[in-house]
C-alpha positions, 0 to 999 in steps of 0.5 A: 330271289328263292330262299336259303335253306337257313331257319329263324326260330319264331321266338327271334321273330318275337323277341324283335317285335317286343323292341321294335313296338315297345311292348311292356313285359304284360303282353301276352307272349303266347298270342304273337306266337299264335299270330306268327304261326298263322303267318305261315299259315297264310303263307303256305308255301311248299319250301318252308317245309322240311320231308320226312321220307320213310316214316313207318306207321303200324296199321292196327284194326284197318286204321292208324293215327296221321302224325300230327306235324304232317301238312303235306303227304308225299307218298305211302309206301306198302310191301314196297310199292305206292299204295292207291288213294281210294275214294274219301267218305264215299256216301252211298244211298240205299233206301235214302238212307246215308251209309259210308263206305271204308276202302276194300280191294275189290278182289276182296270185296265185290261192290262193282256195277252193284245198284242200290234203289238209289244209286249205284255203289262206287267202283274202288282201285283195284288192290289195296288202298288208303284213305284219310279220315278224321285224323286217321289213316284208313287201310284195305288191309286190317294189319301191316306197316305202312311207310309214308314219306311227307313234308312236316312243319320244321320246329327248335328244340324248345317246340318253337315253329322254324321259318325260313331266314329270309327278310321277307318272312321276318316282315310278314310275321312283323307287320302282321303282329303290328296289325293284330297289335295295333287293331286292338288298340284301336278299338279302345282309342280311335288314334290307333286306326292309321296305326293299324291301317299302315300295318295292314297295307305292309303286311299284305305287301310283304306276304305277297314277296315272301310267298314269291321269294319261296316259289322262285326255283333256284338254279338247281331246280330250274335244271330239274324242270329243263331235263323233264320238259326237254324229254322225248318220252315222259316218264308217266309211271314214275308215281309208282316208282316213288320218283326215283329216276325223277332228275336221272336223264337215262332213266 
């Protein structure tokens, strides 16, 4: 069954594991609030995402900051067409010592077929290009806007982390916390470890499900992959058009 487009905010999901393991006002809030967002974590599946489509970024210095809710990056968008990802941390050895590399277009800077004592200098993209490092965006030009489009960790109004509104979800952040829960207590009463061992075993039940229930593609979906696969001629340059006649079968 794939999943609705329906979000739980993780404090509902707290709010029952408080009722349904008679937790007393003492526990610590903030650690099953932890222990649910390593759920979806552990989970990591592309559809309890939200997009975040044309986000403009100001490159400053050859750099800007990556948004801190980004998980997964669409595109990159420059002067209207789809920038080149260039090599990351390239390491080049010259004289056995380690130098890095940041990402030039090769009309601006020479490095082709150019051999170091110990190596040989990496060929980049021609053009302009990009890479991701240490929390930062890296350009080939030192200033400019940039426009990326990608897939963002959805949360409420109060900072809360969204998750999608299926039973499968609710169960795996459940168990999961029952687990944590009860394998704490378990090291201070050995009566706890079946406790534990029966949280853990439908905790690794349910976060199976709820990563197959969200992969299943719904109906629509399954439509997109029909009209694809049953092309005479693949659309292979749609990268650079930002897959926009993606599900147009005139395109």
């Amino acid at each position: 069954m794939a999943l609705t487009h329906k979000t739980l905010s993780i404090k509902n999901i707290v709010a029952k594991i408080y009722q349904d393991l008679d937790l007393q006002d003492e526990t610590d809030i903030g650690r099953l609030i932890e222990w649910c967002s390593e759920v979806i974590g552990k989970i990591g599946v592309y559809t309890q995402l939200i997009p975040k489509p044309n986000v403009t970024i100001k490159i400053n210095n050859y750099k800007a900051e990556i948004p801190c809710d980004l998980v997964y990056l669409n595109s990159v968008g420059y002067k209207g067409r789809q920038l080149d990802k260039g090599p990351s941390d390239q390491l080049i050895n010259k004289h056995s010592r380690p130098y890095y590399v940041t990402p030039r277009a090769v009309n601006q800077y020479k490095i082709e077929n150019i051999n170091f004592m110990f190596g040989q200098a990496y060929k980049f993209p021609t053009g302009d290009n990009f890479i991701m490092q240490n929390g930062w965006f890296k350009t080939s030009f030192k200033e400019g806007d940039i426009e990326i489009s990608y897939m963002a960790l959805p949360m409420d109004d109060e900072g809360f982390p969204l998750v999608p509104d299926n039973e499968s979800f609710r169960d795996a952040c459940f168990w999961y916390c029952a687990a944590k829960h009860f394998y704490i207590q378990s090291i201070k009463e050995d009566r706890y470890k079946w406790f534990y061992q029966d949280a853990e075993t439908k905790w690794r039940y349910y976060v199976t499900q709820a990563g197959a229930n969200a992969i299943m593609p719904d109906e629509f979906t399954l439509e997109n992959i029909k009209r694809n696969y049953l092309r005479l001629v693949p659309k292979i340059n749609d990268y650079r058009n930002f897959f926009q006649n993606l599900n147009n079968t005139n395109g």
